[in-house]
C-alpha positions as CSV (number, residue, x, y, z in Angstrom):
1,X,93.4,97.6,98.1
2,X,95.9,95.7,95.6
3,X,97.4,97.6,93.2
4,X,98.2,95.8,89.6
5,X,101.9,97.0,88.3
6,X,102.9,96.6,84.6
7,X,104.3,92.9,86.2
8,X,101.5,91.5,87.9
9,X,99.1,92.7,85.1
10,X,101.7,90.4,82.9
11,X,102.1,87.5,85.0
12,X,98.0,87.6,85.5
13,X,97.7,88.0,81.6
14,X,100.0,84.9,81.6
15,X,98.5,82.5,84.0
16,X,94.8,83.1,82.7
17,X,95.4,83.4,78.6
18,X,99.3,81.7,77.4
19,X,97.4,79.3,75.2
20,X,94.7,80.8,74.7
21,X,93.0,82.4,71.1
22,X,92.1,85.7,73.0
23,X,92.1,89.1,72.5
24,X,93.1,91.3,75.3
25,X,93.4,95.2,74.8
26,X,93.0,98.5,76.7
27,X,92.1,101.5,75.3
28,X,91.8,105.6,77.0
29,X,88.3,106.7,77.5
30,X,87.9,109.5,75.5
31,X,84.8,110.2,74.2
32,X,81.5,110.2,76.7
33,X,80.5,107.3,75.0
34,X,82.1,103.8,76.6
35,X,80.9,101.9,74.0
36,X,82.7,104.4,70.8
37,X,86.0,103.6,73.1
38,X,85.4,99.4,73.4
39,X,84.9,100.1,69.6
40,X,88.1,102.1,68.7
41,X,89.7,99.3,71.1
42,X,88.1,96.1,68.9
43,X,89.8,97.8,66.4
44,X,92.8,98.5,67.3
45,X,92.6,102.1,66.9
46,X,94.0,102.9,70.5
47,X,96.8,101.8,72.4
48,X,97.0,100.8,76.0
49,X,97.5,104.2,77.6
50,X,99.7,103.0,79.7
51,X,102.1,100.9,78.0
52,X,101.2,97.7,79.2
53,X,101.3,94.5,76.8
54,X,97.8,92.6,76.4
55,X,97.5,89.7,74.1
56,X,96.2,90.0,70.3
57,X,97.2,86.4,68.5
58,X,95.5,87.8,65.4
59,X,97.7,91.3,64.7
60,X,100.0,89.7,63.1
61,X,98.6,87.5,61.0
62,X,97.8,87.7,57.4
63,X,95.3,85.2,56.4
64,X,92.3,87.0,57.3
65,X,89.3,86.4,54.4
66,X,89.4,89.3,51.7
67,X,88.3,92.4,52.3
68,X,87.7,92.2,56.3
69,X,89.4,95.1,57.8
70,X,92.5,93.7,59.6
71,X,92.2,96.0,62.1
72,X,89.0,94.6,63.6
73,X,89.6,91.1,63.0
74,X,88.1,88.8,64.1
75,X,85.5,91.0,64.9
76,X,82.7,91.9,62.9
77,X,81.3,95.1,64.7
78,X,79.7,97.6,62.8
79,X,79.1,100.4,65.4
80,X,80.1,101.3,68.4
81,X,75.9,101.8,69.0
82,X,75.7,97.3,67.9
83,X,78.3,97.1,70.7
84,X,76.0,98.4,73.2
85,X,72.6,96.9,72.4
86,X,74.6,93.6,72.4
87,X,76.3,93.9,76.1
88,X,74.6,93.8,78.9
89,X,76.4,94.7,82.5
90,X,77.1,92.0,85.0
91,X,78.3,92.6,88.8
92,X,82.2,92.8,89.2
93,X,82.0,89.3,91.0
94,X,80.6,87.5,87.9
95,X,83.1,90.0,85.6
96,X,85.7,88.0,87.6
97,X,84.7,84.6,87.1
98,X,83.9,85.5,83.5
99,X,87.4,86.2,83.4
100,X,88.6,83.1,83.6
101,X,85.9,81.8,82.1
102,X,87.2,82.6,79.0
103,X,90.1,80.0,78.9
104,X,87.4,77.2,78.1
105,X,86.0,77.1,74.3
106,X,82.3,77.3,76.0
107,X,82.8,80.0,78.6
108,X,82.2,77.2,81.6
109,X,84.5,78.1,84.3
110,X,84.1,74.8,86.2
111,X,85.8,72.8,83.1
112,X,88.7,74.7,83.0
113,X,91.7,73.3,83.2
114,X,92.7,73.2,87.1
115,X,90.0,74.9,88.2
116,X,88.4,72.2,90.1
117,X,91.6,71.5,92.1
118,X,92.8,75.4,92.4
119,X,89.8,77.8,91.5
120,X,92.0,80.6,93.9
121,X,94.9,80.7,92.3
122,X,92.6,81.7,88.7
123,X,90.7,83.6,90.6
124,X,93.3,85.3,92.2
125,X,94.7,86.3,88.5
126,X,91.6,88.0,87.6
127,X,91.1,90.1,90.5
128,X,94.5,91.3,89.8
129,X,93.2,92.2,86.2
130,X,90.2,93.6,87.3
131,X,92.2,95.9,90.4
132,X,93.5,97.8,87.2
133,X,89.8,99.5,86.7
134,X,89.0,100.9,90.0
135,X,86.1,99.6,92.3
136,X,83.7,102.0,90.5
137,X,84.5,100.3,86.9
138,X,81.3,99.3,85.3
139,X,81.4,95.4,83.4
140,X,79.5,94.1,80.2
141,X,79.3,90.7,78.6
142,X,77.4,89.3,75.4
143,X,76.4,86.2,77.6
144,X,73.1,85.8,76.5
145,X,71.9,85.4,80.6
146,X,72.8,89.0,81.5
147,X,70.0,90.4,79.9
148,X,68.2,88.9,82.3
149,X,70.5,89.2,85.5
150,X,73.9,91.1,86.5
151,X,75.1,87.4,87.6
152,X,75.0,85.0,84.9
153,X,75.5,81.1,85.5
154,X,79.2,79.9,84.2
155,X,79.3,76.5,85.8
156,X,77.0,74.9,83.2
157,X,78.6,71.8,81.9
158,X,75.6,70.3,79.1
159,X,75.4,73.5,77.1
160,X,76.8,76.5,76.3
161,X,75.6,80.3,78.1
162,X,74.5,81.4,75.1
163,X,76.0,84.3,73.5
164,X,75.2,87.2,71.0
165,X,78.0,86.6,68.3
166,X,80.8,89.2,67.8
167,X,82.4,87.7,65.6
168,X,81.6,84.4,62.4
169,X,83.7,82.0,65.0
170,X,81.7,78.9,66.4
171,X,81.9,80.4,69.6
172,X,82.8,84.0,71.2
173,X,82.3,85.2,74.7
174,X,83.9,88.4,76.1
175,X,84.0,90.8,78.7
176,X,83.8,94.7,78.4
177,X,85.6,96.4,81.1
178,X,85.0,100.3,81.9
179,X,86.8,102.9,84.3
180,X,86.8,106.7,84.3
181,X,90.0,106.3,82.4
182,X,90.3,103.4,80.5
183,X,88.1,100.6,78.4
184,X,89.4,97.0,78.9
185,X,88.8,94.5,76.2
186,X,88.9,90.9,76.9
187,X,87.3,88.1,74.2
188,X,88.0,84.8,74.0
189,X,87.5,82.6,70.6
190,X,86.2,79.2,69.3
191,X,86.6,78.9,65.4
192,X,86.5,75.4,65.1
């Protein structure tokens, strides 16, 4: 089985999300409850429990509307109990594709960038990602199709999945990762 290191969790971060408006995060599981630990992760109350960097463009930034609490931002997540009515697992297959997924502004993997002539090499990225949370890890989306099925369709080109917003953005898809040990984070944006 591969095992992801501080460096390849990095370089996979890298090749999946450099230009991207994403938020990526990992948080200890610590209470009984997965969705109170995606929660404290969305905002920002925990810290990677091992150290590794993850990718937040909006931590540092300032011009967040008045009175939204920076900490959640962009997010507008009341409860940890509204994060899981509104995500619904998928299979660790469609968790992967998800994955890179994300890097499109509509969450259709076949219209990223490269894909079509290198899906592997993207692919390969988010199994390295996914390696961090154990074979047993449990996945959930807000794509509106996984109430419905633990394999949504990403390759839709005319129309968007469908989503149940997270945020006031035009668009937000993301991916709810969850070991024994850890809750992974990964949300991808579309304010314009």
């Amino acid at each position: 089985m591969h095992t992801t290191t501080r460096e390849t969790w990095a370089a996979a971060l890298t090749t999946l999300y450099e230009d991207e408006y994403v938020f990526v995060s990992v948080g200890p599981r610590s209470n009984t409850s997965w969705d109170a630990d995606a929660w404290a992760v969305m905002r920002r109350d925990v810290s990677d429990p091992r150290g590794w960097a993850g990718q937040d463009w909006d931590s540092n930034k300032h011009d967040q509307p008045a009175g939204v609490d920076r900490r959640g931002f962009p997010f507008n997540v009341g409860s940890a109990e509204q994060i899981s009515r509104n995500l619904h697992e998928i299979d660790a297959g469609s968790a992967e594709r998800l994955l890179v997924a994300l890097m499109n502004d509509w969450c259709h993997i076949t219209e990223v960038p490269g894909f079509q002539k290198d899906p592997e090499s993207l692919l390969a990225a988010a199994r390295t990602i996914m390696s961090r949370f154990a074979k047993t890890c449990t996945c959930y989306t807000n794509l509106a199709e996984a109430r419905e099925t633990r394999t949504p369709n990403l390759d839709a080109r005319d129309v968007g999945p469908g989503w149940t917003p997270f945020t006031e953005y035009t668009a937000d898809y993301g991916l709810a990762v969850v070991s024994d040990s850890e809750v992974g984070i990964f949300w991808s944006f579309n304010p314009v």
